[in-house]
BAZA-39845 format. One record per residue: x, y, z of N, C-alpha, C, O, CB in turn. Coordinates in Angstrom, 1 decimal, always signed. Glycine has a CB too. Example, Ala and Ser with C-alpha at 12.3 -4.5 7.8 and 13.67 -1.06 7.14 Angstrom:
# residues 2
      nc1      nc2      nc3     cac1     cac2     cac3      cc1      cc2      cc3      oc1      oc2      oc3     cbc1     cbc2     cbc3
    +13.2     -5.7     +7.8    +12.3     -4.5     +7.8    +13.2     -3.3     +7.8    +14.2     -3.3     +8.5    +11.3     -4.5     +9.0
    +12.8     -2.2     +7.1    +13.7     -1.1     +7.1    +12.9     +0.0     +7.9    +13.4     +1.1     +8.0    +14.1     -0.6     +5.7
This chain:
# residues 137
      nc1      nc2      nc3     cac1     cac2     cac3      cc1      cc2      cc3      oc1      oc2      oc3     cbc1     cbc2     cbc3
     +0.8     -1.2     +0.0     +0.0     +0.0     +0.0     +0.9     +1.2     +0.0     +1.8     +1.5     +0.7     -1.0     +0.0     +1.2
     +0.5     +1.8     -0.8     +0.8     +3.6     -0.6     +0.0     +4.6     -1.0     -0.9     +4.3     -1.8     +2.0     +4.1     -1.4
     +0.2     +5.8     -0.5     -0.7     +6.6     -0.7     +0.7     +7.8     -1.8     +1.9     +8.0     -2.0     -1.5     +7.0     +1.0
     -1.3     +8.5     -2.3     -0.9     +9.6     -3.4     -1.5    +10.6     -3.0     -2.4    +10.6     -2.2     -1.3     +9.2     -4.9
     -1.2    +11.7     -3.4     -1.3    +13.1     -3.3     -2.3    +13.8     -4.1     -1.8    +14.2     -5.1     -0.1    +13.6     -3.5
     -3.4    +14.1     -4.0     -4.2    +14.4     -5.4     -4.6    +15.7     -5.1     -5.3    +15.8     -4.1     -5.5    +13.4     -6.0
     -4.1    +17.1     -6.3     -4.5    +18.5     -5.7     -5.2    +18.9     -6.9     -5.0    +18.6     -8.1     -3.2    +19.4     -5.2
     -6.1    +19.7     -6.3     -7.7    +20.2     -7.2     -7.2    +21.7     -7.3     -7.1    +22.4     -6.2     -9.7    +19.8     -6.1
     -7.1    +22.1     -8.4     -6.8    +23.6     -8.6     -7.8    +24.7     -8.8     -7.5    +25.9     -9.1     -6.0    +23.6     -9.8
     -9.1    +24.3     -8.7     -9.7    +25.3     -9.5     -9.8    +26.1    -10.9    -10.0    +27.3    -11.2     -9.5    +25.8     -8.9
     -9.6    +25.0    -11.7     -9.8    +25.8    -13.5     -8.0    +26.4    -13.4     -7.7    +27.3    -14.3    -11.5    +27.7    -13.7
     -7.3    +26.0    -12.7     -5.5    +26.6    -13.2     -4.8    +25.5    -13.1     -3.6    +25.6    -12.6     -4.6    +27.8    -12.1
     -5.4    +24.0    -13.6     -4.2    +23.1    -13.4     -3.5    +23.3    -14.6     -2.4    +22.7    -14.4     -4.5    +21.5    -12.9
     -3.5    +23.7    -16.1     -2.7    +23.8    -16.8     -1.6    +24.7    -16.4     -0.4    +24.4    -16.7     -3.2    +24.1    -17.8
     -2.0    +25.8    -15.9     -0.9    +26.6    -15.5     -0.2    +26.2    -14.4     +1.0    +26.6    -14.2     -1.4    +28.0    -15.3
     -0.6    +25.3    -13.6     -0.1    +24.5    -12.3     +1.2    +23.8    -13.0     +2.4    +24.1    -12.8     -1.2    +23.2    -11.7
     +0.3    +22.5    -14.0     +1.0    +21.5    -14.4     +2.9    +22.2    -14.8     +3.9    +21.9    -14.2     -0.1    +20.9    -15.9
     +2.7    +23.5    -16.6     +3.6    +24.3    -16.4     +4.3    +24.4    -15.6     +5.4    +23.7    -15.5     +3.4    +25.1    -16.5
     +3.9    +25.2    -14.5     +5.0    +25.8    -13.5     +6.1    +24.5    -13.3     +7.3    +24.5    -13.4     +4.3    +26.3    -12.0
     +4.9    +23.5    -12.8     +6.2    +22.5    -12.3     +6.9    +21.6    -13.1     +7.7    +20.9    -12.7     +5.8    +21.7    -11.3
     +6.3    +21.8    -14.7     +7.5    +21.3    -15.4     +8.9    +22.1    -15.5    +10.0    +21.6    -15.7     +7.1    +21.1    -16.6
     +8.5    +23.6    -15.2     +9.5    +24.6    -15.6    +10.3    +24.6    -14.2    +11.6    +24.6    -14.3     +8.8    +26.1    -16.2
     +9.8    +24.5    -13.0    +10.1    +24.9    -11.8    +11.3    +23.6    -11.4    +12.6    +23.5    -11.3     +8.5    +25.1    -10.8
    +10.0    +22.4    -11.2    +10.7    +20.6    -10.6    +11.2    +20.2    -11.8    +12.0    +19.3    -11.6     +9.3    +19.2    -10.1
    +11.3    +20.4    -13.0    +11.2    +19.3    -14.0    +10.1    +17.8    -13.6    +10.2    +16.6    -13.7    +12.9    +18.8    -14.1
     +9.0    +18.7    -13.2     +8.0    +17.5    -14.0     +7.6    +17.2    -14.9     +7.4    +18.2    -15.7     +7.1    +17.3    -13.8
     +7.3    +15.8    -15.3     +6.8    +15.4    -16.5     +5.5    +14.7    -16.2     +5.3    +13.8    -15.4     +7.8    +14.6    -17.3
     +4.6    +15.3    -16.9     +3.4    +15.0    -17.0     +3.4    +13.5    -18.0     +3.9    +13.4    -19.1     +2.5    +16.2    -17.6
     +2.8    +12.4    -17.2     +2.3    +11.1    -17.5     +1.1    +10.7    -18.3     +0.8     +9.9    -19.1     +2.2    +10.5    -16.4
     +0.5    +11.5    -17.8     -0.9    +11.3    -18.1     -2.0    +12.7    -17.8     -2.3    +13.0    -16.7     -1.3    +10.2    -17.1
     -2.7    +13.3    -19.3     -3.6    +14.0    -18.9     -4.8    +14.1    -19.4     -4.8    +14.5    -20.6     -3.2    +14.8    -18.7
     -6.3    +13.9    -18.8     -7.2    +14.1    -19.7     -8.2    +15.3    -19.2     -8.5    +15.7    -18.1     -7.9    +12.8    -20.0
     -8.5    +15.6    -20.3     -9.9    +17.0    -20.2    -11.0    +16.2    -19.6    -11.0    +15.1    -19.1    -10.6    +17.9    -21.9
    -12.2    +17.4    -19.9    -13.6    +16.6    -19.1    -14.2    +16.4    -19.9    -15.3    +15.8    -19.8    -14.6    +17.1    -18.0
    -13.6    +17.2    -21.5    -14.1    +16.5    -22.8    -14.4    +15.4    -23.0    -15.4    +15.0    -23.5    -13.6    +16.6    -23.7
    -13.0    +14.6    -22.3    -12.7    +13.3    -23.2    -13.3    +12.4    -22.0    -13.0    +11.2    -22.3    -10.8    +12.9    -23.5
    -14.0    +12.5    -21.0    -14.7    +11.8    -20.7    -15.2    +11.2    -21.0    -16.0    +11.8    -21.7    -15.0    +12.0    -20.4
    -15.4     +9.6    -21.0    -16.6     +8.6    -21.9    -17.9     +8.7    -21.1    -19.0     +8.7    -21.7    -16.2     +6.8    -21.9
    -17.8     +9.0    -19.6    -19.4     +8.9    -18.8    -20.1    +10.6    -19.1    -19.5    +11.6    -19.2    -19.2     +8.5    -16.5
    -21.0    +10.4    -19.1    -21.5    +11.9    -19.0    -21.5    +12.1    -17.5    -21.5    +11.2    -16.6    -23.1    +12.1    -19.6
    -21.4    +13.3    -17.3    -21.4    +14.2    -15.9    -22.7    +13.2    -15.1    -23.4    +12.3    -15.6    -22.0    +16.3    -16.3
    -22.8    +13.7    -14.2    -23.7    +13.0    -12.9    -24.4    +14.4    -12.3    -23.9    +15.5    -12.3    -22.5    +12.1    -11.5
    -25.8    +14.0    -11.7    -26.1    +14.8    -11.1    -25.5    +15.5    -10.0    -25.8    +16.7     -9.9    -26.9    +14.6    -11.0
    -24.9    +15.2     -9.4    -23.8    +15.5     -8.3    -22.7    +16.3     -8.9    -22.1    +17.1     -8.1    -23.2    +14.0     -7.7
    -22.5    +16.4     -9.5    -21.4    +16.9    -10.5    -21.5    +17.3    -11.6    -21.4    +16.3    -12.3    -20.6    +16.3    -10.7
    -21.5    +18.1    -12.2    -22.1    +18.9    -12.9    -20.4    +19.9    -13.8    -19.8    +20.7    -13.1    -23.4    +19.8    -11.6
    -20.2    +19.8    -14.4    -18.9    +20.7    -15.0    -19.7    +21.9    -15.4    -20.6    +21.9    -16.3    -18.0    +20.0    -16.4
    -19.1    +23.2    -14.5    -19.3    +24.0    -15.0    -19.2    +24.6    -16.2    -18.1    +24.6    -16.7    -19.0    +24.4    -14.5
    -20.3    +25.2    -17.3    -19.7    +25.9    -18.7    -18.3    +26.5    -19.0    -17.6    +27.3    -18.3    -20.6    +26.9    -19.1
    -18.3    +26.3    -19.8    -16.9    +26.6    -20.4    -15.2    +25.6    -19.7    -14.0    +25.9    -19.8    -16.8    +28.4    -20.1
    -15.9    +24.6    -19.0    -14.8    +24.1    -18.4    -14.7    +22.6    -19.3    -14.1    +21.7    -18.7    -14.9    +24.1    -16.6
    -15.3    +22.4    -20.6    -14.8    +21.4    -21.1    -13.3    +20.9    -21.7    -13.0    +19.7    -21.9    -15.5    +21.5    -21.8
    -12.4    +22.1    -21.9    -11.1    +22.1    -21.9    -10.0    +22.1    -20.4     -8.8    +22.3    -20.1    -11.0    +23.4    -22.7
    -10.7    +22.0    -20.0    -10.4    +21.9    -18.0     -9.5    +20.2    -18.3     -9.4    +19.4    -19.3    -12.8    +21.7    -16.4
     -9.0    +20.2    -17.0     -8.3    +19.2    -16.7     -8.9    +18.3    -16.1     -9.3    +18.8    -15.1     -7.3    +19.4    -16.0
     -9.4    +17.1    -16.3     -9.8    +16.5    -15.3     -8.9    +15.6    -14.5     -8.8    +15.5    -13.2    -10.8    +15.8    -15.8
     -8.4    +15.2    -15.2     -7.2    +14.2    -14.5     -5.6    +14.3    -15.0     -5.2    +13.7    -16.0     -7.6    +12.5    -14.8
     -5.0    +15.0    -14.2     -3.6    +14.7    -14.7     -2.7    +13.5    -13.5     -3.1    +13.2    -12.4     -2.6    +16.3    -14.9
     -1.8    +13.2    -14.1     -0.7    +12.7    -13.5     +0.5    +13.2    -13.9     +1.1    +13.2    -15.0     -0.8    +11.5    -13.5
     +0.8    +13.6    -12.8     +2.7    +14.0    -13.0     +3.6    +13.3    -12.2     +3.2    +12.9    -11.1     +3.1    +15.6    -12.5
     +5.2    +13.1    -12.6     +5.8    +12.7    -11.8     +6.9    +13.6    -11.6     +7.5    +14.1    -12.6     +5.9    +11.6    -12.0
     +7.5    +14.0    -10.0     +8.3    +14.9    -10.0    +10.0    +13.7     -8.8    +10.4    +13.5     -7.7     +7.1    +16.4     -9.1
    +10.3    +13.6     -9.7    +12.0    +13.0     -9.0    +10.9    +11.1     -9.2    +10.4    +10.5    -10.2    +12.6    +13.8     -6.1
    +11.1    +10.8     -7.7    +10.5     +9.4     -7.4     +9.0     +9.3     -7.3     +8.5     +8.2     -7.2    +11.0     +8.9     -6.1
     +8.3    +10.4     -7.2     +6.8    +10.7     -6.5     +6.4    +11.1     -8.1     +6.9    +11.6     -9.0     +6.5    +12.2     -5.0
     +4.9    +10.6     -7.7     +3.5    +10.8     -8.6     +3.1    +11.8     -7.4     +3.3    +11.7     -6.2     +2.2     +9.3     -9.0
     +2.5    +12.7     -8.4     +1.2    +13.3     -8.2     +0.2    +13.4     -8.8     +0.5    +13.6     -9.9     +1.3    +14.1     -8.0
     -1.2    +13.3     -8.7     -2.2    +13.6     -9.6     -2.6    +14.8     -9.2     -2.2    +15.3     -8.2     -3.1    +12.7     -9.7
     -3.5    +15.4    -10.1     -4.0    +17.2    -10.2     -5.2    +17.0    -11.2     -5.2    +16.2    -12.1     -2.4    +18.5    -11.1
     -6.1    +17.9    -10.9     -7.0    +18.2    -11.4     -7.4    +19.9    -11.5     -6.8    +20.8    -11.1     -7.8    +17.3    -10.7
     -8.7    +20.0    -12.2     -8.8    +21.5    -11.9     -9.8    +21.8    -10.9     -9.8    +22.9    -10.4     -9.2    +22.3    -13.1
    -10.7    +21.0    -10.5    -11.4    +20.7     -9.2    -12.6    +19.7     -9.8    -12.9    +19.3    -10.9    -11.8    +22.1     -8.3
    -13.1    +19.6     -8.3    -13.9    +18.8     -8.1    -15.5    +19.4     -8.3    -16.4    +19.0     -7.5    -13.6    +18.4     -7.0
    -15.6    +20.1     -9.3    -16.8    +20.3    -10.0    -17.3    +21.7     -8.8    -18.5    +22.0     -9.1    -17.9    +18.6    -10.0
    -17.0    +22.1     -8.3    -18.0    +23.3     -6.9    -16.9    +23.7     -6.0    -16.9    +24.8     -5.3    -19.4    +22.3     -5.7
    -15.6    +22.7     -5.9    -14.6    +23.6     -4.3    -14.1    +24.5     -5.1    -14.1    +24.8     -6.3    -13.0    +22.7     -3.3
    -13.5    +25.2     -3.8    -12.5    +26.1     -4.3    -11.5    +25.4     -4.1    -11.7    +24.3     -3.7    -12.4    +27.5     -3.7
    -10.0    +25.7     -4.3     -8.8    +25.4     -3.6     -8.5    +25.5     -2.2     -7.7    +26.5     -2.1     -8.1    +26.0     -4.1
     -8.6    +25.0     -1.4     -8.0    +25.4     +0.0     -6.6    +24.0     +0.3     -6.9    +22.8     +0.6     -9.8    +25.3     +1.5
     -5.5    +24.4     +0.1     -4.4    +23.7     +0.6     -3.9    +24.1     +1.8     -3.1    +24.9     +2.1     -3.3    +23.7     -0.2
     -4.5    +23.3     +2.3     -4.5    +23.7     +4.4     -4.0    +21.7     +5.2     -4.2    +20.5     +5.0     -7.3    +24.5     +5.3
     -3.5    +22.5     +5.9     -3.5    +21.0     +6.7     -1.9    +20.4     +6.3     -1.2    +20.0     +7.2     -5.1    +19.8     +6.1
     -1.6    +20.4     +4.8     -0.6    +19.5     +4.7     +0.5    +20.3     +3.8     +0.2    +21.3     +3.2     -1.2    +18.0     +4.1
     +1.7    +19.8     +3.8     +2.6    +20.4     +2.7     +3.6    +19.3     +2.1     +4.2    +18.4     +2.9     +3.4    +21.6     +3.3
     +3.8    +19.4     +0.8     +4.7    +18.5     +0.3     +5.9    +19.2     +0.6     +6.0    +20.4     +0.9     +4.6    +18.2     -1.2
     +7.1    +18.1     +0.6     +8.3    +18.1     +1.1     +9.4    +17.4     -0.1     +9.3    +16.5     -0.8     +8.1    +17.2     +2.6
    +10.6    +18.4     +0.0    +11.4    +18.2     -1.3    +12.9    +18.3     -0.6    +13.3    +19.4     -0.2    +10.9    +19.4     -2.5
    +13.5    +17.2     -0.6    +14.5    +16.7     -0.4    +15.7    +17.5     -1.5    +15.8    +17.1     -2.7    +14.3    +15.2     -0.5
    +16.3    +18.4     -1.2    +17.4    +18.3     -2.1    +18.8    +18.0     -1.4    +19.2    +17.9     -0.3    +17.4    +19.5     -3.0
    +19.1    +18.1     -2.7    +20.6    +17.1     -2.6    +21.4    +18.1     -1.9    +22.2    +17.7     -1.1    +21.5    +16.6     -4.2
    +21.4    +19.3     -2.1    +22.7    +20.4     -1.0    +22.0    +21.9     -1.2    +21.0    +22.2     -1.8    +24.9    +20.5     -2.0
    +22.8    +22.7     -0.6    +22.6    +23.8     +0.0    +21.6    +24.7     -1.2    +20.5    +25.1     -1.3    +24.1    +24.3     +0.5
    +22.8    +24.5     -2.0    +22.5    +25.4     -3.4    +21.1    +24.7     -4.3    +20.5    +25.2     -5.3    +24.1    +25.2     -4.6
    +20.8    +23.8     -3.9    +19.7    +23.4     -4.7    +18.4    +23.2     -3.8    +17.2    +22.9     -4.1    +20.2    +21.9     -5.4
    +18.8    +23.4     -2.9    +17.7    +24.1     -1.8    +17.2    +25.5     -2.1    +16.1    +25.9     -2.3    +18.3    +24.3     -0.2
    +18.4    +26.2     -2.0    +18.0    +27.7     -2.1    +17.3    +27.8     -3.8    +16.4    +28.6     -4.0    +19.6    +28.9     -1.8
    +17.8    +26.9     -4.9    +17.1    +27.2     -6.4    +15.7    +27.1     -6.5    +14.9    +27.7     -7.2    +17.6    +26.2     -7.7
    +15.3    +26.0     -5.4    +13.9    +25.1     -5.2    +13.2    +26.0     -4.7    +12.3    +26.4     -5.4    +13.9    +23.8     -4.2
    +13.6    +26.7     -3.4    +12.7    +28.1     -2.7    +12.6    +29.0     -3.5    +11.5    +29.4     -3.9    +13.2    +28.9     -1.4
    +13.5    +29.4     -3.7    +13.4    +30.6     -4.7    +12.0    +30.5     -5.7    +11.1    +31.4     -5.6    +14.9    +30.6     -5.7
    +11.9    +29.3     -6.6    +11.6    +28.8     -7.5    +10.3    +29.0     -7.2     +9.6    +29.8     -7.9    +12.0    +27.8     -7.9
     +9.7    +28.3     -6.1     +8.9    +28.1     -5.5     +7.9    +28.7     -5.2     +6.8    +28.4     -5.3     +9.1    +27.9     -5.1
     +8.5    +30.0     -4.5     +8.3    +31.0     -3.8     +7.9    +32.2     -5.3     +7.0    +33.1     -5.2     +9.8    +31.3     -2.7
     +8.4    +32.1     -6.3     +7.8    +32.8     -7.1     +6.0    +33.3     -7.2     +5.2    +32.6     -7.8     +8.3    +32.1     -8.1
     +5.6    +34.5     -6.7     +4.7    +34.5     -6.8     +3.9    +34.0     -5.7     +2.7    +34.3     -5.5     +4.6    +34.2     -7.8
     +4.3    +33.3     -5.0     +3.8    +33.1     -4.0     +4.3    +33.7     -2.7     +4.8    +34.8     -2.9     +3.8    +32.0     -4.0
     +4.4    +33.3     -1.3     +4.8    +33.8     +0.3     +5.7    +32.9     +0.7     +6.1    +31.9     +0.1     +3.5    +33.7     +1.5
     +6.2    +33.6     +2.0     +7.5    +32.6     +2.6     +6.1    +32.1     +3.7     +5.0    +32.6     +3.8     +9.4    +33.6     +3.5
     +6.7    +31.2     +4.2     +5.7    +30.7     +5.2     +7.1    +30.1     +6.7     +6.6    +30.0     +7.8     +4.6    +29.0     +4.3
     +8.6    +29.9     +6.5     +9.2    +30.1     +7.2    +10.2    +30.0     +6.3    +10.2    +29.3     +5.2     +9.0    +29.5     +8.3
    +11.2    +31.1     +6.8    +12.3    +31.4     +5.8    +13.8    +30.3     +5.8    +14.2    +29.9     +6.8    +12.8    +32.9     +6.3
    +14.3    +30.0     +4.7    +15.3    +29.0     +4.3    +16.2    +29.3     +5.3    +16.5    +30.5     +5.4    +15.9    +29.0     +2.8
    +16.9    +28.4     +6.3    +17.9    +28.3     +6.8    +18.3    +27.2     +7.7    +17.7    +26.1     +7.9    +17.9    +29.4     +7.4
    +19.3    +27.6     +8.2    +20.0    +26.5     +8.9    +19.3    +26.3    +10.5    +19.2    +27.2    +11.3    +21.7    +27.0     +9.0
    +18.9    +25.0    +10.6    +18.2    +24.4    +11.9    +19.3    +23.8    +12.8    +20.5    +24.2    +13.0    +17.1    +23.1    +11.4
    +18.5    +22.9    +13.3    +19.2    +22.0    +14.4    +19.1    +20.7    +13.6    +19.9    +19.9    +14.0    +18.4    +22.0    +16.1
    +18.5    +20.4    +13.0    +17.9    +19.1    +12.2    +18.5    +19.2    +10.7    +18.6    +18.1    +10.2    +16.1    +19.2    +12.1
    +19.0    +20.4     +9.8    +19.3    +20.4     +8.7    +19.9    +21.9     +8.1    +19.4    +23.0     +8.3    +18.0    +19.8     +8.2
    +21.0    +21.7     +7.4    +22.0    +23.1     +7.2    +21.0    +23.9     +6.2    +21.2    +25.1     +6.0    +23.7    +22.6     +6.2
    +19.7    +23.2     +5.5    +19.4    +24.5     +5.2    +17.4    +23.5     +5.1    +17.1    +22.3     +4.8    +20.6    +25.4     +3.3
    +16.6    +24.8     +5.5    +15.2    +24.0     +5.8    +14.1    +25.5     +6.1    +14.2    +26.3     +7.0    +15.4    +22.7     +7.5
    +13.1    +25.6     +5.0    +12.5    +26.4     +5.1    +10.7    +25.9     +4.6    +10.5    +25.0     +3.8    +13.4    +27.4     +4.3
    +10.0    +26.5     +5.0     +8.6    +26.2     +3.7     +7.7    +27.7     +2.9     +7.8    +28.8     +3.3     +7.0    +25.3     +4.7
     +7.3    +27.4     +2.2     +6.9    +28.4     +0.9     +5.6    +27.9     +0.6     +5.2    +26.7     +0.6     +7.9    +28.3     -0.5
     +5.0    +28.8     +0.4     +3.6    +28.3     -0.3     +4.0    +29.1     -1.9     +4.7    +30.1     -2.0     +2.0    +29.0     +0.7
     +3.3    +28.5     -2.9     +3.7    +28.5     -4.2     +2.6    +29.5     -4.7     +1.7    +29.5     -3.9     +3.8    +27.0     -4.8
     +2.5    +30.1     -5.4     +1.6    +30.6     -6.5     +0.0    +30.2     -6.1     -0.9    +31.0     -5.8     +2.1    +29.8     -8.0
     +0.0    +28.5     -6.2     -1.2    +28.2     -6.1     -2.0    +28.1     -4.8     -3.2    +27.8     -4.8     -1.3    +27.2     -6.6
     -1.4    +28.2     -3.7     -1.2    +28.4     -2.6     -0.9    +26.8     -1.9     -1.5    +26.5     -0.8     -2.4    +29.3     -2.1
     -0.1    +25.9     -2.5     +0.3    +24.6     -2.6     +1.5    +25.2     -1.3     +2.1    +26.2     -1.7     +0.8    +24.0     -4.3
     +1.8    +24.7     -0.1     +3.0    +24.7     +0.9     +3.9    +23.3     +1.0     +3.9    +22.1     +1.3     +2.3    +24.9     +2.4
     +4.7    +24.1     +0.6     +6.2    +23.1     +0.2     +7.1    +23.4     +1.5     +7.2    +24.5     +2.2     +7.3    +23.8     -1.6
     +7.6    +22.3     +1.8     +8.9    +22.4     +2.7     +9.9    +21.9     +2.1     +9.8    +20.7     +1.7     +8.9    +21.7     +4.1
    +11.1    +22.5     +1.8    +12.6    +22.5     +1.3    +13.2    +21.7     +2.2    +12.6    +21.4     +3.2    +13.4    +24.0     +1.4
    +14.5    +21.2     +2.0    +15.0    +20.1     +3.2    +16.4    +19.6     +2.6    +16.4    +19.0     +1.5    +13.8    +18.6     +3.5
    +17.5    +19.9     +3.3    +18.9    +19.4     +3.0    +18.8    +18.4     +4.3    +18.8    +18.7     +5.4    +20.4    +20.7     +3.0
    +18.5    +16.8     +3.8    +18.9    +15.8     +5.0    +20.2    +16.1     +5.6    +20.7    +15.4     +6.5    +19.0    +14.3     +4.5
C-alpha cells in the first residue's frame, strides 16, 4: 500500500501542471480534459460551462513521486491547508534554487535556513497556494 497526493486547482491546473514542469522538471504522464470523458457528468457533479477544456485528471511525476492534479472537483474552491509537500534536495544550493523557484509569486511561510535538524530548511507556499517544505537531509 501507498498513498498519493491528489491536488484540485480550481480551473489553473494547466498553468499548475507548467510551472512545475518549468520549476521541478516534472513530466506529465498522463492527462485528460472533461471533454474526453466517456461517462457523461452526474447529477452530483455537474462541470461548470466553459470548463470542457479543464483538466480532469492529470498525473505528474516529480524525482520518485506521482502526483495527480485536477482542476477541481466540480464546486470547491482550492483550500491547501492542513498538509505540505516536502522536497529533499541534494545540497545547500539546490535548496535555495527550489525556494526561490517556488516562492515565485507566492509567500515565505518560514524562511530557508540553517536548523538544528538540517543546514538548510525552510517552507513556501507557491503561486497556487500549494505549501512546500525545502530540506537538505
Amino acid at each position: 500500500m501507498y498513498v498519493r497526493t491528489y491536488l484540485f486547482f480550481d480551473g489553473r491546473c494547466d498553468e499548475a501542471l507548467a510551472f512545475y514542469r518549468e520549476a521541478l522538471g516534472a513530466k506529465v504522464e498522463a492527462l485528460m480534459r472533461f471533454s474526453e470523458n466517456p461517462d457523461p457528468p452526474t447529477a452530483d457533479c455537474q462541470m461548470p460551462p466553459g470548463w470542457e477544456n479543464k483538466v480532469m485528471h492529470a498525473s505528474l511525476r516529480i524525482g520518485d513521486t506521482t502526483l495527480m492534479a485536477s482542476d477541481g472537483r466540480c464546486a470547491q474552491q482550492p483550500d491547501f491547508q492542513g498538509f505540505s509537500l516536502v522536497l529533499n534536495a541534494s545540497d545547500e544550493a539546490e535548496a535555495d534554487r527550489l525556494f526561490a523557484v517556488l516562492g515565485e509569486g507566492g509567500h515565505v511561510e518560514m524562511p530557508l535556513g540553517k536548523t538544528f535538524f538540517s543546514p538548510r530548511f525552510g517552507m513556501v507556499a507557491d503561486r497556487f497556494g500549494v505549501s512546500w517544505m525545502i530540506i537538505v537531509e
